[in-house]
C-alpha positions as CSV (number, residue, x, y, z in Angstrom):
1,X,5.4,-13.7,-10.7
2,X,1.7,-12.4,-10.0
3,X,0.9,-11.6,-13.9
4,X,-2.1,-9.5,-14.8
5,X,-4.5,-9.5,-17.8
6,X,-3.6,-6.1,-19.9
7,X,-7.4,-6.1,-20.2
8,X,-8.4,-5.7,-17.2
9,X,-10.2,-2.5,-16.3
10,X,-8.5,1.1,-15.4
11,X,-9.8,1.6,-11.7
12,X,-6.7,4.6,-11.4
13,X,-5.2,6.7,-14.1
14,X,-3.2,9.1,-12.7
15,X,-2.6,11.9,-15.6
16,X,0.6,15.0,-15.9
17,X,1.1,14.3,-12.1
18,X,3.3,16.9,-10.5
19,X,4.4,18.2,-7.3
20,X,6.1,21.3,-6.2
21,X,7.1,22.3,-2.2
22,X,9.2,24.8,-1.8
23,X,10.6,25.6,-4.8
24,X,11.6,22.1,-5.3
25,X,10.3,19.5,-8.0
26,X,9.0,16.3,-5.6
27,X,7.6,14.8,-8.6
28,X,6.8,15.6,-12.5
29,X,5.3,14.7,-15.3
30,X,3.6,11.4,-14.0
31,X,1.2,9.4,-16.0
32,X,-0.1,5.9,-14.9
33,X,-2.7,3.3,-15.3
34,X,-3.9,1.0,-12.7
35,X,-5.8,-1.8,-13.6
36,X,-7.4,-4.2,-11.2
37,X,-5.5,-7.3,-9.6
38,X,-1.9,-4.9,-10.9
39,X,0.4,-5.4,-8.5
40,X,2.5,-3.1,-8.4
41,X,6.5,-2.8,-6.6
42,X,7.4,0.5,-6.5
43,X,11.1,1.6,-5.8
44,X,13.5,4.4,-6.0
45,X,16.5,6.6,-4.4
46,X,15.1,8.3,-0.7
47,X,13.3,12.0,-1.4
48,X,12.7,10.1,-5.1
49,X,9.0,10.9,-4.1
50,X,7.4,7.2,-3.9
51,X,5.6,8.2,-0.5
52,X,4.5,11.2,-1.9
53,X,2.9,9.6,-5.2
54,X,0.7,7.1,-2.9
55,X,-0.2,9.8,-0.9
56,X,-1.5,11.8,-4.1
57,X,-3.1,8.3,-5.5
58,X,-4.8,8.3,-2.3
59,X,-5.7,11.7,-2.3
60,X,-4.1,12.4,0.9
61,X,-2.2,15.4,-1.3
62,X,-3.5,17.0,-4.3
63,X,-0.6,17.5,-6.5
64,X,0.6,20.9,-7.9
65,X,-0.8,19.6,-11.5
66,X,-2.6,17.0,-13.0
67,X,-5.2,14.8,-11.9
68,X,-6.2,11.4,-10.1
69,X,-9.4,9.6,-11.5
70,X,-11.2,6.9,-9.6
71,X,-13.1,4.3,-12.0
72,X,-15.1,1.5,-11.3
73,X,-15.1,-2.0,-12.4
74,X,-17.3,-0.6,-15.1
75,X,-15.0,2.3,-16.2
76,X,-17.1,4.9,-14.4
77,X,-16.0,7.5,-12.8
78,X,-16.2,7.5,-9.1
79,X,-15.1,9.6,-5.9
80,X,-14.4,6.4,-3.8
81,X,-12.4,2.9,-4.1
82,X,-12.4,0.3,-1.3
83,X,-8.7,1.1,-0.3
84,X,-6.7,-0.2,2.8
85,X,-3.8,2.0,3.6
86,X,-0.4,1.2,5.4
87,X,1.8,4.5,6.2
88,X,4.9,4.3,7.4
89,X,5.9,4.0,10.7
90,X,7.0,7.7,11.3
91,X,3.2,8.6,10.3
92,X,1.9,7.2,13.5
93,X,2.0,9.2,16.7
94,X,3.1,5.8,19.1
95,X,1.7,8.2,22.0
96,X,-1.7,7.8,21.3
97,X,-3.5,6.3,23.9
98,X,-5.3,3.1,21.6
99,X,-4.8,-0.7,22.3
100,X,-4.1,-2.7,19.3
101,X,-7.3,-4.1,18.7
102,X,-8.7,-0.9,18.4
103,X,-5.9,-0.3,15.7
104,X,-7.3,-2.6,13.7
105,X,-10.6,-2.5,14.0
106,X,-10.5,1.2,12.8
107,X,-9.7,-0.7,9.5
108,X,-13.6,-1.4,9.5
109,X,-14.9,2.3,10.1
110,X,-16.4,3.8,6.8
111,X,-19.1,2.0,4.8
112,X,-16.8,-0.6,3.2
113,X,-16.3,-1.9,7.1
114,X,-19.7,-1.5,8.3
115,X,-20.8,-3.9,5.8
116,X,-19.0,-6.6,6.7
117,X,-20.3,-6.8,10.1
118,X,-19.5,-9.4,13.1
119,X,-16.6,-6.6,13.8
120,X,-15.4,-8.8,17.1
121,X,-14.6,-11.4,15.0
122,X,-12.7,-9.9,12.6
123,X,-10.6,-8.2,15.0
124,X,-9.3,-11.5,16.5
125,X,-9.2,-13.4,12.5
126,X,-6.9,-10.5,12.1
127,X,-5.1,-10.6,15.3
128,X,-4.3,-14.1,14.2
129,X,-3.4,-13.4,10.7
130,X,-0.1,-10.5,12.4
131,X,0.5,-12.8,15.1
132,X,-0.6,-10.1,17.6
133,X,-3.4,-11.7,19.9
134,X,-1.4,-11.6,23.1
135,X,-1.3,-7.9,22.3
136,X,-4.4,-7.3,21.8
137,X,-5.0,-5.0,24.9
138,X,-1.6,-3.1,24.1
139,X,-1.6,0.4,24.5
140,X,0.5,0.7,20.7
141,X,3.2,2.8,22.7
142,X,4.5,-0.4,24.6
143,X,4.9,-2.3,21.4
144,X,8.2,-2.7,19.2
145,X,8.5,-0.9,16.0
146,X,7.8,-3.8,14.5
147,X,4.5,-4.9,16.4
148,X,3.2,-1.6,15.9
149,X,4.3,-2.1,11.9
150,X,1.9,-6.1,12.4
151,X,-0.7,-3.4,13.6
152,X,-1.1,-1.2,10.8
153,X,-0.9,-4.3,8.6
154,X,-3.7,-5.6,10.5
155,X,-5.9,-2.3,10.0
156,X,-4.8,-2.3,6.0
157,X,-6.1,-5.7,5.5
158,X,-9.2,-6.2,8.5
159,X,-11.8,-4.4,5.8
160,X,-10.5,-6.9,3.3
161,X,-10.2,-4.2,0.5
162,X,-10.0,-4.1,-3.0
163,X,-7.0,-2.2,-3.5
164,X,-4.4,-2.3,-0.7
165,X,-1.2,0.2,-0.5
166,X,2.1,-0.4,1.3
167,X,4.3,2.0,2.1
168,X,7.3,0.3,3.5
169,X,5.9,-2.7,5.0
170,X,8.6,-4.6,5.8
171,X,10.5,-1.7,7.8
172,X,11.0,-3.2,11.7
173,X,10.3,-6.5,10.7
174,X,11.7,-9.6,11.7
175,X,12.9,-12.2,9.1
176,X,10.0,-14.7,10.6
177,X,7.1,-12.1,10.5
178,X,8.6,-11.1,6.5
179,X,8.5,-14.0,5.5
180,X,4.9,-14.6,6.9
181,X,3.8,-11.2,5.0
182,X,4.9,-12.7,2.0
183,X,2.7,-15.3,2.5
184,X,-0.2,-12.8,3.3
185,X,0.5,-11.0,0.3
186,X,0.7,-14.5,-1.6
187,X,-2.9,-15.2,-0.3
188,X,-4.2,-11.3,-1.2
189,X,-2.9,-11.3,-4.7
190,X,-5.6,-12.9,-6.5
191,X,-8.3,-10.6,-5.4
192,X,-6.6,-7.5,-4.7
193,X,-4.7,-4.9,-6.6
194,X,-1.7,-4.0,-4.3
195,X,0.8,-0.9,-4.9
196,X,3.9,-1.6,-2.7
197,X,6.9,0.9,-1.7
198,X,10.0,-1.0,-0.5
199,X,13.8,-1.4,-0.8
200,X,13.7,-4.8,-0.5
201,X,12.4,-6.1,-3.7
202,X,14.4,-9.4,-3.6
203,X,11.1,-11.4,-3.0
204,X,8.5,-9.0,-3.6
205,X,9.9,-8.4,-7.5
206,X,9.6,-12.3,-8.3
207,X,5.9,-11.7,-6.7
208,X,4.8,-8.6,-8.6
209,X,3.2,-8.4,-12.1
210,X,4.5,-5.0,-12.5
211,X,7.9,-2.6,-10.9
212,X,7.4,1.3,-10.8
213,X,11.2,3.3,-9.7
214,X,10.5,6.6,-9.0
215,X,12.8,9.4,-9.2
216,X,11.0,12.4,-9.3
217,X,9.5,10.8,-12.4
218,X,8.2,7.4,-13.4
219,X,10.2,4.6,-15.1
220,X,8.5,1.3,-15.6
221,X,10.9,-1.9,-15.6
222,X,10.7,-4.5,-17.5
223,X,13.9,-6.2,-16.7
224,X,13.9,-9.6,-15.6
225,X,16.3,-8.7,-11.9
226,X,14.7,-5.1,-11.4
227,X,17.8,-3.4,-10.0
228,X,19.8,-2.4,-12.4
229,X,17.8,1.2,-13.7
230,X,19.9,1.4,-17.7
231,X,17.7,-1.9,-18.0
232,X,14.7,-0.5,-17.9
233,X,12.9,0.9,-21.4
């Protein structure tokens, strides 16, 4: 297991999170701290609202109450973290007309990429790192569901952010490539504070410091096998 200092700094704190559509509770009365290097697995039932809650963290949404605070490694507040994002599948419109390197190297656009520079090279460090390089000139409608899912990997990690967050990462994937995002994650860990939405927590529970299940509100489990919800306090 990844553990984490208790000490280490807030960079999130996500206070009386809730969220309404439709006359119809997604989420409530969420409060959590993220500190840096956390890694977080987050799980639940489906329409428990785990997409929704990384979509509010990311403020993608603003929720119906409450508020989302960005600190730095200084405890200041802030309006922007280095954050690389993986939606699910369903998110991307597989029409558009974009090659997979140019997937990717969106992951540098913003100032966090534009530091880093020697783009080019990046792209194909990354290409390598998914496994995608004889797809690099792809248009990302011929690909498989889970290429296309090695793609947005690729564009989560190319910027080599701080925080990274997964929303269903291992969906389309084949037991080889899962195994070899474990290993990327493995290799991220030490540096990077990861939030992670999946139903397969088998591996990624003995790998996380810390498991989130959401059900329209927040439990945090402290339970040695992570499925089993009565154990969780």
């Amino acid at each position: 297991m990844h553990l984490t200092p208790a000490d280490n700094p807030v960079i999130i704190s996500l206070r009386d999170i809730s969220m309404h559509w439709d006359n119809r509770c997604v989420l409530s009365g969420i409060s959590l701290d993220i500190r840096q290097h956390d890694f977080l697995a987050i799980t639940g039932p489906n329409g428990g609202g785990k997409s929704t809650l990384l979509r509010i963290i990311l403020r993608l949404l603003k929720p119906t109450t409450g508020t989302v605070t960005y600190l730095d490694s200084h405890s200041n507040r802030t309006d922007r973290l280095h954050i690389g994002y993986l939606p699910q599948k369903n998110m991307i419109d597989s029409r558009f007309p974009i090659t997979v390197s140019e997937v990717i190297a969106s992951g540098l656009s913003g100032p966090y990429g534009s530091r880093l520079g020697h783009h080019a090279r990046l792209v194909d460090e990354t290409l390598g790192t998914v496994e995608l390089q004889s797809h690099a000139d792809s248009a990302i409608g011929s690909l498989s569901g889970g290429q296309l899912q090695r793609a947005l990997l690729g564009r989560a990690i190319i910027s080599r952010p701080d925080i990274l967050v997964l929303d269903e990462p291992l969906s389309y994937l084949d037991k080889n490539f899962e195994q070899h995002t474990y290993r990327i994650l493995e290799s991220l860990a030490p540096h990077t504070t990861i939030l992670l939405v999946s139903h397969e927590m088998t591996t990624i529970a003995q790998m996380a410091s810390r498991h989130l299940i959401i059900d329209n509100t927040l439990h945090e489990c402290t339970a040695h096998h992570h499925f089993v919800r009565t154990d969780c306090r």
